[in-house]
C-alpha positions in Angstrom: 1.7 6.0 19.7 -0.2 2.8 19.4 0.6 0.8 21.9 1.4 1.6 25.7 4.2 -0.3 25.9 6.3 1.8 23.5 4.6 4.8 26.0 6.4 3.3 28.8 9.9 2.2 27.4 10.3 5.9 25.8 9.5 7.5 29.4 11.4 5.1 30.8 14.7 4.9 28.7 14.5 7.2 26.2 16.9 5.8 25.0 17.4 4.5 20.9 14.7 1.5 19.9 16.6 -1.4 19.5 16.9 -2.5 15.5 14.7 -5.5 16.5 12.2 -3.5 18.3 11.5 -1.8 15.2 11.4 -4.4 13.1 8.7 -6.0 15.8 7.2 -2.8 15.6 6.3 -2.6 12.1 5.5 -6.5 11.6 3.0 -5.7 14.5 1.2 -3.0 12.1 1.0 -5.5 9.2 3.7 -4.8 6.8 7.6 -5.1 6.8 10.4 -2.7 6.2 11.2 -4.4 3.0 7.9 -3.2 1.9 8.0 -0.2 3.2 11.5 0.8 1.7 9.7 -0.6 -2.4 6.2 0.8 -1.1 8.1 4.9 -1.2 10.5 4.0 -4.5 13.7 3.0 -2.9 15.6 -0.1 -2.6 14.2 -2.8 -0.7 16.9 -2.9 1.8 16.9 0.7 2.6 14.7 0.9 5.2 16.9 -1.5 7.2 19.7 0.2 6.7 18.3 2.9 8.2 18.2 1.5 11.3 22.1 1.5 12.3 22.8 4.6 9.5 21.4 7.7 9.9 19.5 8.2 6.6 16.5 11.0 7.7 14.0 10.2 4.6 14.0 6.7 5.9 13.9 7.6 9.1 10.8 9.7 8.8 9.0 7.1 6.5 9.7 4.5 9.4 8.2 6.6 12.2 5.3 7.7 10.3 4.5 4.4 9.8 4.5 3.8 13.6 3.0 6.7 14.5 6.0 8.7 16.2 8.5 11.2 15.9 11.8 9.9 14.5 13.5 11.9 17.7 11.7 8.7 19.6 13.5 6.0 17.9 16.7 7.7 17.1 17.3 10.4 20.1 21.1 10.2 19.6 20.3 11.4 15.9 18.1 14.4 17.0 18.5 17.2 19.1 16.7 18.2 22.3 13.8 20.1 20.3 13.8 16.8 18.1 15.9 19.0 15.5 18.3 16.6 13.0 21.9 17.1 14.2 24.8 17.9 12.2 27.5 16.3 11.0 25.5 12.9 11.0 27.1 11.0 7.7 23.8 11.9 5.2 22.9 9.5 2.3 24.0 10.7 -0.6 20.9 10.1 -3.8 18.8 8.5 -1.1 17.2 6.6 -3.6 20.8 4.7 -4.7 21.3 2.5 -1.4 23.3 -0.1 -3.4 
């Protein structure tokens, strides 16, 4: 983690990063998610849609980008041992977000 702010709001709330917050978060490091989402082969919207749909290879792309575990920015997605959880609606070809 990069920046103690991000420390303090996950020990605080641990709660899910707010859509904006990641968006911020990722400006902040130089790049957007539109880039992001072409930069790995997929659509250039994906990564944004991966911020209110649970889609785990966007999801991990994301928080490797920021330097965190995707259990950080999506707890409700993840179990306690940062495990995916079942039954989340999955992507189907993750690389056809149209």
């Amino acid at each position: 983690m990069r920046y103690m702010h991000e420390q303090v709001y996950l020990m605080k709330y641990n709660t899910p990063w707010h859509p904006e917050d990641v968006k911020a978060a990722v400006r902040k490091r130089g790049t957007t998610l539109t880039k992001l989402s072409t930069d790995h082969g997929y659509n250039p919207d994906a990564a944004g849609k991966a911020l209110k749909t649970p889609w785990a290879q966007l999801e991990q792309i994301i928080a490797d980008f920021l330097g965190v575990q995707p259990n950080k920015i999506w707890p409700q997605r993840y179990n306690a041992q940062g495990i995916r959880k079942t039954g989340l609606s999955p992507r189907g070809n993750p690389r056809d977000c149209e």
